[in-house]
C-alpha positions in Angstrom: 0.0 0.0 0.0 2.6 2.3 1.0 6.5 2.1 -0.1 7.8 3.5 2.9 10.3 1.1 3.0 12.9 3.4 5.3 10.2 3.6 7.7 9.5 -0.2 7.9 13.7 -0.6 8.3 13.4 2.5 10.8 11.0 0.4 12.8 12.4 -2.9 12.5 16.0 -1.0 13.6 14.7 0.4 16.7 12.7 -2.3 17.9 15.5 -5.2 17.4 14.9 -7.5 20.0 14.1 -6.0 22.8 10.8 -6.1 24.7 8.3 -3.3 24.6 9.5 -0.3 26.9 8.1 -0.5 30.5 7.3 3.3 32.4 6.1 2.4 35.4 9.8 0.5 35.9 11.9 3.6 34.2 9.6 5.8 36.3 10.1 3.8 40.0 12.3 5.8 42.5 11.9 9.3 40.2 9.5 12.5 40.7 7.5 10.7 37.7 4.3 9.3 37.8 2.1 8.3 34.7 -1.0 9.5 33.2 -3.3 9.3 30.4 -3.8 12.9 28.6 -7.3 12.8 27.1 -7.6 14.5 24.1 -10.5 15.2 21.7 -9.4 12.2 19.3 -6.3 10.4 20.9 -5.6 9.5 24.6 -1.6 10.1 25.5 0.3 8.1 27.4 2.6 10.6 29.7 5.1 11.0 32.7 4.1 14.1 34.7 6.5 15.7 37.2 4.9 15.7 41.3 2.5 18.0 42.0 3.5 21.7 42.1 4.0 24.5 39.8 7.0 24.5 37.3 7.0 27.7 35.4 9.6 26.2 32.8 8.8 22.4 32.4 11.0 20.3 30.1 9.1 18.0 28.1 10.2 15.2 25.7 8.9 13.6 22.9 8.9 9.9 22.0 9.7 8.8 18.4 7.6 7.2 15.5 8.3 4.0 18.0 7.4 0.7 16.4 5.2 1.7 13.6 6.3 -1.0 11.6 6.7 -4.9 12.3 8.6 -5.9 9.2 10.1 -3.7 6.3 6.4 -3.9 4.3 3.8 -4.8 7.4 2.8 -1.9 9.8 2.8 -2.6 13.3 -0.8 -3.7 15.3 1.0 -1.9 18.2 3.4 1.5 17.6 4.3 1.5 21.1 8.7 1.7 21.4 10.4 -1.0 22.2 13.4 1.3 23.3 13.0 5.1 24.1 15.6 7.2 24.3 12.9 10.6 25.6 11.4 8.1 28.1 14.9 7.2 29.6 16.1 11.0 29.3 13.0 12.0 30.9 13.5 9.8 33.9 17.2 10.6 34.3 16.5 14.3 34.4 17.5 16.3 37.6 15.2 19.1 36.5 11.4 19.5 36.5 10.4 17.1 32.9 8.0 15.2 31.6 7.5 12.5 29.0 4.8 12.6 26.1 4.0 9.6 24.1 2.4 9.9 20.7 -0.5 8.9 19.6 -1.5 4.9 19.9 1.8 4.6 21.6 0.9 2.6 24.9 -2.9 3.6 25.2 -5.3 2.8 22.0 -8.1 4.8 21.9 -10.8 4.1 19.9 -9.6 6.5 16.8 -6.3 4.6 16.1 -5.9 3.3 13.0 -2.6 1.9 11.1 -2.3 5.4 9.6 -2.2 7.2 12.8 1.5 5.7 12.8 2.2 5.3 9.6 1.1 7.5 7.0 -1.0 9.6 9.0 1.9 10.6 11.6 2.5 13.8 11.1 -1.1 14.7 10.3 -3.3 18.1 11.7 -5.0 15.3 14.2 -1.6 13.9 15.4 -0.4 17.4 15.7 -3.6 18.6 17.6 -3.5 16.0 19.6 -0.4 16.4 21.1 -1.2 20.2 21.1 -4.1 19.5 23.4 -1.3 17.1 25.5 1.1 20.0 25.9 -2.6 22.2 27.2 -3.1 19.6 29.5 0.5 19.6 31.0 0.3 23.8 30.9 -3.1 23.4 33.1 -2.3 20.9 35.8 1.4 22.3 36.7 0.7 26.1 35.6 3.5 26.2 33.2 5.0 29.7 31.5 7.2 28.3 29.1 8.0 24.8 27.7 11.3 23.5 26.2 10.2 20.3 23.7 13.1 17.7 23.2 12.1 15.3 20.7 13.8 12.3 19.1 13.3 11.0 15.3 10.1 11.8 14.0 9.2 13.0 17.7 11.8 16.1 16.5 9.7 17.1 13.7 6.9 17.1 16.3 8.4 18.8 18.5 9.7 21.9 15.7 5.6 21.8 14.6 4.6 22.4 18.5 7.2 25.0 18.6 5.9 26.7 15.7 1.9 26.1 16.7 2.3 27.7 20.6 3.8 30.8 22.0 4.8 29.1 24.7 7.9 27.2 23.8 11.4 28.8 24.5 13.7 26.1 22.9 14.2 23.0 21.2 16.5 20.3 21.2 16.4 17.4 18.9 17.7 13.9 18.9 18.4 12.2 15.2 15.2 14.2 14.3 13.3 13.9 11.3 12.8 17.9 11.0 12.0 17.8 7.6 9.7 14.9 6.5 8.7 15.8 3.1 12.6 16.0 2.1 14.0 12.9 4.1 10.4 10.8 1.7 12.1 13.1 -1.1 15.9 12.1 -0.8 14.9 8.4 -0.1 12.4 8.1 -3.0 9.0 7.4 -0.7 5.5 7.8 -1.3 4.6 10.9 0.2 3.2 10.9 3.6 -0.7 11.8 3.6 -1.0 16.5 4.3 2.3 15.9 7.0 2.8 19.2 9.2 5.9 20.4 9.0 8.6 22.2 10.6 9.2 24.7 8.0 5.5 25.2 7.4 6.3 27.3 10.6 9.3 28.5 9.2 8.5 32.4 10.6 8.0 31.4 14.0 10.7 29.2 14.3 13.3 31.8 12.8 13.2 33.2 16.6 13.3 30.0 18.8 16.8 28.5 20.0 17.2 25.2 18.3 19.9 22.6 19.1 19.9 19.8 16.8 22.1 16.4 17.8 23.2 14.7 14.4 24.3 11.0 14.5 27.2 10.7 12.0 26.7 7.1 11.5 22.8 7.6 11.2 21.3 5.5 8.4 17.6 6.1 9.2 17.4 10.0 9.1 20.9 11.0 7.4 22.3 14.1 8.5 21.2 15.9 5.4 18.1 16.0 6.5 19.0 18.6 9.5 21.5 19.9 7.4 19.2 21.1 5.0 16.6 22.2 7.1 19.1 24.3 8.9 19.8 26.0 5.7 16.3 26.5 4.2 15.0 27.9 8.1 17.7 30.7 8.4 17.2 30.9 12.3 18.9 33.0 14.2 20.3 30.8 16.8 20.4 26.8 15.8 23.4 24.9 17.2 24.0 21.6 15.5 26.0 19.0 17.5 27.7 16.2 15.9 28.3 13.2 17.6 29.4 9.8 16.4 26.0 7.6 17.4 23.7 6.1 15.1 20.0 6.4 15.1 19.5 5.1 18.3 22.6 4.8 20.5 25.2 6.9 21.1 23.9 10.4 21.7 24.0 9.5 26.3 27.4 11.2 26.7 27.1 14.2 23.9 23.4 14.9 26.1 24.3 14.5 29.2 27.2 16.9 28.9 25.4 19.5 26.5 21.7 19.5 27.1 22.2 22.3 29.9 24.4 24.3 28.5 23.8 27.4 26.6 23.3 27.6 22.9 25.6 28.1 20.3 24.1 29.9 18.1 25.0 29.0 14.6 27.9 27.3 15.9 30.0 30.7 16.2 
């Protein structure tokens, strides 16, 4: 049906072998606790910080997961069978919380295939998690966000960015920030209307950006920031090179740069 081939190796890459990722154990003996996010067409699966009010609230977004079970089959399940934002969200000394996407860990009754597939970077994915972020602003009274996002959560994360006054910076992880080039430089059907980061391309001109680049990554080559760094013309964007994959090696470049200030434009 589809010959999204790179996202079926994507999928089949990140899931490997490993079982399905398990909160409530990642989340045991942090300030993390889970909860379901309703939203007018999908239910979210998120770690919230405790109760209180955080003014500037981390949050990070999880990845396209495991949208596909074999090269050509779609998944019956996208939930990740690894997650680097779940991890970094557990691990992080500073108020943050974790936001699955849609599907991922809770089905409501609007999932389809598409939602993860084709469909994934849609205007009801992206309200969805719009409404997410609302819910997270409510409980804790947040002021500002900063959105971290890995793979295609990156390009999620850019779209939020762009959507919401509310976001002060972005950091992402091997991200996919610009879908309809990485289908275009891998020859792939088209996803079906994606949102886009540089469909915001004013609004992000503004916002800090730091974008980690694996320079062994396969899955979304470093072209694909590359060139979205050159089309957006912002006026800070730091892109850090580190020699990781898709999925592992980025632990030491984060830990030691994630709280540090921007580089803008690497000067």
């Amino acid at each position: 049906m589809y010959r999204l081939l790179i996202a079926g190796l994507t999928a089949a890459f990140l899931s490997g072998c490993a079982s399905t990722v398990d909160l409530n154990e990642l989340s045991r003996g942090t300030a993390l606790k889970l909860e379901t996010l309703k939203t007018p067409k999908y239910d979210l699966q998120a770690m919230v910080p405790a109760p209180g009010v955080y003014k500037h609230l981390r949050v990070f977004i999880e990845g396209d997961g495991h949208a596909w079970a074999t090269s050509s089959q779609p998944s019956i399940d996208p939930t990740p069978h690894t997650s680097l934002m779940a991890s970094f969200a557990a691990a992080d000394r500073s108020p943050a919380a974790y936001l699955a996407r849609p599907c991922q860990f809770v089905m409501s009754g609007n999932c389809s295939v598409a939602t993860w597939t084709s469909d994934r970077f849609s205007s009801d994915v992206m309200a969805s998690m719009d409404a997410g972020l609302d819910a997270i602003k409510r409980q804790f009274g947040v002021d500002q966000f900063e959105l971290v996002g890995h793979s295609g959560g990156g390009a999620v994360a850019l779209v939020l960015a762009g959507m919401r006054s509310d976001v002060n910076q972005v950091q992402t992880i091997a991200g996919n920030v610009d879908p309809i080039y990485w289908t275009a430089i891998n020859k792939l059907s088209p996803l079906n209307s994606p949102v886009t980061p540089l469909q915001y391309k004013a609004r992000l001109k503004s916002i800090p950006q730091r974008l980690f680049i694996g320079s062994r990554d396969l899955i979304v080559p470093p072209a694909v920031a590359l060139d979205y760094v050159s089309r957006l013309g912002a006026e800070c964007v730091e892109v850090s090179w580190t020699d990781a994959d898709h999925q592992t090696g980025y632990q030491a470049a984060w830990y030691s740069t994630a709280n540090q200030p921007f580089k803008c434009n690497n000067e």
